[in-house]
N, C-alpha and C positions, 0 to 999 in steps of 0.2 A: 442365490443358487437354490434348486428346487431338495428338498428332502425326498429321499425314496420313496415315502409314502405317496406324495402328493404325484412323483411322476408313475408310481403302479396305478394310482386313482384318470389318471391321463391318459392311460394307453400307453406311454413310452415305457422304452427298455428301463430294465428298475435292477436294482441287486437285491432276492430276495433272501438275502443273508443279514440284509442293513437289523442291526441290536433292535431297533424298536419293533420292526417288522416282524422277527422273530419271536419278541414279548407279546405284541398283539395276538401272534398266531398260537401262542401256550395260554392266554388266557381265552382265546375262543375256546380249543382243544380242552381245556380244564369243564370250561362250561357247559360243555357238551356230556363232558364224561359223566359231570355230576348229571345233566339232566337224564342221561340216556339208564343211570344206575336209581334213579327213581323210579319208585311203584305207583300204582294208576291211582291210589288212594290219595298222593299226595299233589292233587291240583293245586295248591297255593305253593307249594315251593319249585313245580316247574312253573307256574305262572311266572314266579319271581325271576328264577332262569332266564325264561325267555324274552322279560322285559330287559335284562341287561345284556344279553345276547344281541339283540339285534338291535341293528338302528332305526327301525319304526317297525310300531306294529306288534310289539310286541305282547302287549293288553289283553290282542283279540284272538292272534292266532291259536289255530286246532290242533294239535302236534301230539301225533305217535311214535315215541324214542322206539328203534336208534335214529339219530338225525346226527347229521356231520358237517362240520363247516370250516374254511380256513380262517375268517375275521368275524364273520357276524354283522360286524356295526355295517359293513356295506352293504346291507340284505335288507329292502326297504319293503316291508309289506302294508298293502290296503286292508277293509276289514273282512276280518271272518275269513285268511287264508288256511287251508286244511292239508297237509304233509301227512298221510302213512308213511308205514314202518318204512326206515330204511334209506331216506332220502338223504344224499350231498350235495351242498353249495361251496363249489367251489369260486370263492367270490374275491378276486384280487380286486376287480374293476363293480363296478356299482350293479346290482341285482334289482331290480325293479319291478313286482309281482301286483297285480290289480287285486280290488275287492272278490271276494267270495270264489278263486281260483283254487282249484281243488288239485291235487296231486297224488297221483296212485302211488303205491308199493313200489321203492326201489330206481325210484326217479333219480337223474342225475345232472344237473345245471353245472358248465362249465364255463366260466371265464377267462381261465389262464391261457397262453400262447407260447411255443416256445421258437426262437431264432431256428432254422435252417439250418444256420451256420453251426456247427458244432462246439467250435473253440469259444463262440459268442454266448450259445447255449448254457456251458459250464458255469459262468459268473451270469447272468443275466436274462430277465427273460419280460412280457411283456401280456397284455389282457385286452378285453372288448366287453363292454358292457352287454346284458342281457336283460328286455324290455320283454313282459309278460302283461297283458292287458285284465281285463277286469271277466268273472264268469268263465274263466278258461278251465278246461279239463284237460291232464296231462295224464293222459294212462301208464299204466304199471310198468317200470322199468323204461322207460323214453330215457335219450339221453340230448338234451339242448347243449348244441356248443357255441362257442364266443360270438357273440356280435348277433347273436339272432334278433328277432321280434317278432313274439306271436301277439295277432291281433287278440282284442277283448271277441266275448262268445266263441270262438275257438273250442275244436278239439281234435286232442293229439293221441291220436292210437296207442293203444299197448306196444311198447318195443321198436317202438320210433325212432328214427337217429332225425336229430332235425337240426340241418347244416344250413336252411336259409330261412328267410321271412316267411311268415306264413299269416293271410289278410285275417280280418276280422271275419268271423262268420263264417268261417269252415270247416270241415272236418279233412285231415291232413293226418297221411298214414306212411308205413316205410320205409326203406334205409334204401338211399335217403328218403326224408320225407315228404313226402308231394302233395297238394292238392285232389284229393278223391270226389272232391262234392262241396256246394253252399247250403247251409244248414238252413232249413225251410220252416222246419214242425215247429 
């Protein structure tokens, strides 16, 4: 039989009440607080942070606290990814960010889902992985929800809501966000 974890990591309905799921998610929230209560002076101990924080990528990422997360270890970054102030990953289900993707002010990544059903809703709920390609630009305040995929060289307007796939090589603006143009220059 599958442990919680493994079926939140799936996609399926999970109970996010299950003991360890709820340890996982104090020891992200702990990490964060410390990293977000550090001064700009102290690069080696958010360095240190953010290599135990995440599960890849840690080493290289650019990070402006405050930064908020529910797990962390599912937040996979390529190299040289860049977060201003402000940004949450919300990461039940796997988070998957390319090389040298840059993130404005106040960004916000969703993976969680919740049932329809109400009475189902109470005990249980469920997630969609989010796939972010390599050279993307997310403008200030966008918010990515479950199951998206923005393609590599992408860019995502300021104030975005981006509720589906958006290809490689474009610039995609809007709530929701649409397609405006293929990036030529």
């Amino acid at each position: 039989m599958k442990r919680e974890r493994q079926k939140m990591l799936d996609g399926e309905l999970y109970d996010p009440f299950d003991a360890e799921l709820v340890a996982a998610r104090v020891r992200a929230r702990d990490l964060c607080q410390t990293l977000n209560a550090t001064r700009e002076g102290e690069q080696d101990e958010r360095r240190r942070i953010l290599r135990e924080l995440f599960g890849a990528g840690g080493d290289t990422v650019w990070m402006q606290p405050p930064f908020f997360c529910d797990y962390g270890s599912n937040i996979e970054l390529g190299e040289r990814v860049f977060f201003n102030f402000n940004c949450v990953v919300l990461d039940v289900c796997k988070v998957s960010i390319g090389d040298y993707t840059l993130f404005g002010p106040g960004v916000q990544i969703y993976t969680p889902m919740h049932p329809f059903n109400a009475e189902l809703r109470r005990k249980e709920e469920f997630g969609k992985p989010v796939t972010i390609g390599a050279d993307v630009w997310v403008g200030g305040g966008a918010i990515i929800l479950p199951g998206v995929r923005i393609g590599s060289r992408a860019v995502i307007g300021a104030g975005s809501v981006v509720t589906r796939d958006v290809p490689d090589g474009v610039f995609a603006a809007g709530n929701p966000c649409r397609v405006i143009r293929e990036i030529t220059e």
